[in-house]
Backbone as CSV, one residue per row, in Angstrom:
resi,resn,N_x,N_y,N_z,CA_x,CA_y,CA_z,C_x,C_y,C_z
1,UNK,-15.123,3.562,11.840,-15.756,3.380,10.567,-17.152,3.962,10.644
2,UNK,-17.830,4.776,9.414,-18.864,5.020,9.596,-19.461,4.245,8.421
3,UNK,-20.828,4.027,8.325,-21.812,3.791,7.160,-23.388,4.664,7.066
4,UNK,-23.363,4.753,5.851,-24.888,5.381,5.631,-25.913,3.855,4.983
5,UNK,-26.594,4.015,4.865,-27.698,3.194,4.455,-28.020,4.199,3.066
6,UNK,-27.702,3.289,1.580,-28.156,4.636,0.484,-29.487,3.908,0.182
7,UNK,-30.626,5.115,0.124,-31.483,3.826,-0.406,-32.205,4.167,-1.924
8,UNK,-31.354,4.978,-2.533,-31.295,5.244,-4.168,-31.582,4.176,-4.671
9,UNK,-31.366,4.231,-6.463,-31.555,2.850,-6.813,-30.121,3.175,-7.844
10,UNK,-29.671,2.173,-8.298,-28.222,1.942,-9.693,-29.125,1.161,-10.628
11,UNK,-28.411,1.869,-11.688,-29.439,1.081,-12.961,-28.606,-0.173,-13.062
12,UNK,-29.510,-1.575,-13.482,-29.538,-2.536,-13.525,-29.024,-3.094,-15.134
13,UNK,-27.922,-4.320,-14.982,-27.701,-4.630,-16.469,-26.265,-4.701,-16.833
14,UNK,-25.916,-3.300,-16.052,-24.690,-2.710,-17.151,-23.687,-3.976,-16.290
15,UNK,-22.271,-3.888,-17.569,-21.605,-4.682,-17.996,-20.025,-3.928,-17.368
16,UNK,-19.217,-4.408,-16.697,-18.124,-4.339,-16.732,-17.198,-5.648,-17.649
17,UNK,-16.302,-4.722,-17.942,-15.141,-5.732,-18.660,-14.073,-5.491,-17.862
18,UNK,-13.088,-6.969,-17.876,-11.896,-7.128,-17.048,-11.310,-5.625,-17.211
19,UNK,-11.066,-5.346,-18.580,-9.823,-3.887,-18.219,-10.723,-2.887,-17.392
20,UNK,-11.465,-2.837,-17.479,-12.597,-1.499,-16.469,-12.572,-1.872,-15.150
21,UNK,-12.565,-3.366,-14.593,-12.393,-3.715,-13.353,-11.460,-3.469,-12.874
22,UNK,-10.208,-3.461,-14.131,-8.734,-3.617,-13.307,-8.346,-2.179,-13.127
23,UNK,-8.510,-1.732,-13.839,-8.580,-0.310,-13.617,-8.834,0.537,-12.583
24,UNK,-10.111,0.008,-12.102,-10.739,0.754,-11.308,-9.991,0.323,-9.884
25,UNK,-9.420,-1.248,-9.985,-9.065,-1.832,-9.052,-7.529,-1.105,-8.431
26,UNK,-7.169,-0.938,-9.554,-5.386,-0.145,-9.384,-5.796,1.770,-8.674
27,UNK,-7.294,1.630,-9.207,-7.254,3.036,-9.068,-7.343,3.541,-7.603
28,UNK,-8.066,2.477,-6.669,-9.063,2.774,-5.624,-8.914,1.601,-4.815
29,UNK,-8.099,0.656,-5.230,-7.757,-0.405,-3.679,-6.245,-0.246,-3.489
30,UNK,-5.773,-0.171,-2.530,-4.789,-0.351,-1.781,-4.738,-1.666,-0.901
31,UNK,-3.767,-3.033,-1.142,-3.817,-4.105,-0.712,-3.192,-3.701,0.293
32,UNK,-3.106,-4.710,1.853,-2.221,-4.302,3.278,-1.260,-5.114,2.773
33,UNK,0.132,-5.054,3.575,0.820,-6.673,3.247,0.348,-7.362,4.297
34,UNK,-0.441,-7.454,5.451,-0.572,-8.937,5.338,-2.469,-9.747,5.108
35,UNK,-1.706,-10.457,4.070,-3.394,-10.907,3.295,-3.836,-10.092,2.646
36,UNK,-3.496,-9.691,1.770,-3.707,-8.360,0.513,-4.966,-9.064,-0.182
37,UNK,-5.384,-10.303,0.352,-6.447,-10.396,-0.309,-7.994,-10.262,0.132
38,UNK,-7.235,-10.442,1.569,-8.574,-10.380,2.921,-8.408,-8.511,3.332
39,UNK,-7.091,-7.908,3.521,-6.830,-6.685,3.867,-6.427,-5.878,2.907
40,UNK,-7.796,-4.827,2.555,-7.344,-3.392,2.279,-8.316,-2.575,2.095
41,UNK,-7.246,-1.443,1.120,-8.348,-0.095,1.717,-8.730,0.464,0.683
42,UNK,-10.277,0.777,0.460,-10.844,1.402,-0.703,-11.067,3.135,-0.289
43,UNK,-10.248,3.828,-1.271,-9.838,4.840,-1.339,-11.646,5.854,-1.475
44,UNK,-11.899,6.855,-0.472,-12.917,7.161,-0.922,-13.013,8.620,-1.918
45,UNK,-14.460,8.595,-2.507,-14.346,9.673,-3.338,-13.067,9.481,-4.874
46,UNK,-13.424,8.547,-5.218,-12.594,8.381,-6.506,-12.902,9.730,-7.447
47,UNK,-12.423,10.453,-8.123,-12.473,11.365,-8.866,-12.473,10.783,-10.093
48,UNK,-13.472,11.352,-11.051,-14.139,10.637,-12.321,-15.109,9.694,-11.852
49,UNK,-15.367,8.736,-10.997,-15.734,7.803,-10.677,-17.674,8.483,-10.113
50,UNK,-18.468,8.527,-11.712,-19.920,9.126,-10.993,-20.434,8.109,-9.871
51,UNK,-20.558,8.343,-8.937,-21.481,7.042,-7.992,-22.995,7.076,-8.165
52,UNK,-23.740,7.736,-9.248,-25.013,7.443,-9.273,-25.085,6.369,-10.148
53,UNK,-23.884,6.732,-11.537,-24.180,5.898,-12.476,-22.422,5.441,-12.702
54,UNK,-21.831,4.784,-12.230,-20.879,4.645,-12.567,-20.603,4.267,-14.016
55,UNK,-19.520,5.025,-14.262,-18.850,4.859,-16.201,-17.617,4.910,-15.774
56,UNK,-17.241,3.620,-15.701,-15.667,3.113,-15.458,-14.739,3.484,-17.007
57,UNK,-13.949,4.096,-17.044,-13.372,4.419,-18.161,-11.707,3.335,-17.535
């Protein structure tokens, strides 16, 4: 596993709604079977998905 340290800033405020969560959730997690709730894998580089300012469609 690697990590960076980002030390940008995300604008503050904005609002997700359940369908934008779930969405994003079907889009970019992959549950393991065992403990799909403790184990899985976030897909990187989502396409559409801006990471400065995210706009979950």
């Amino acid at each position: 596993m690697v990590a960076d340290l980002y030390t940008g800033s995300y604008p503050t405020g904005r609002k997700v709604t359940s369908k934008q969560a779930t969405n994003l959730t079907a889009l970019v997690i992959t549950a393991h079977e065992f403990h799909p709730d403790w184990n899985y894998t976030i897909a990187a580089g989502y396409p559409g998905l801006d990471h400065d300012t995210p706009g979950v469609t």
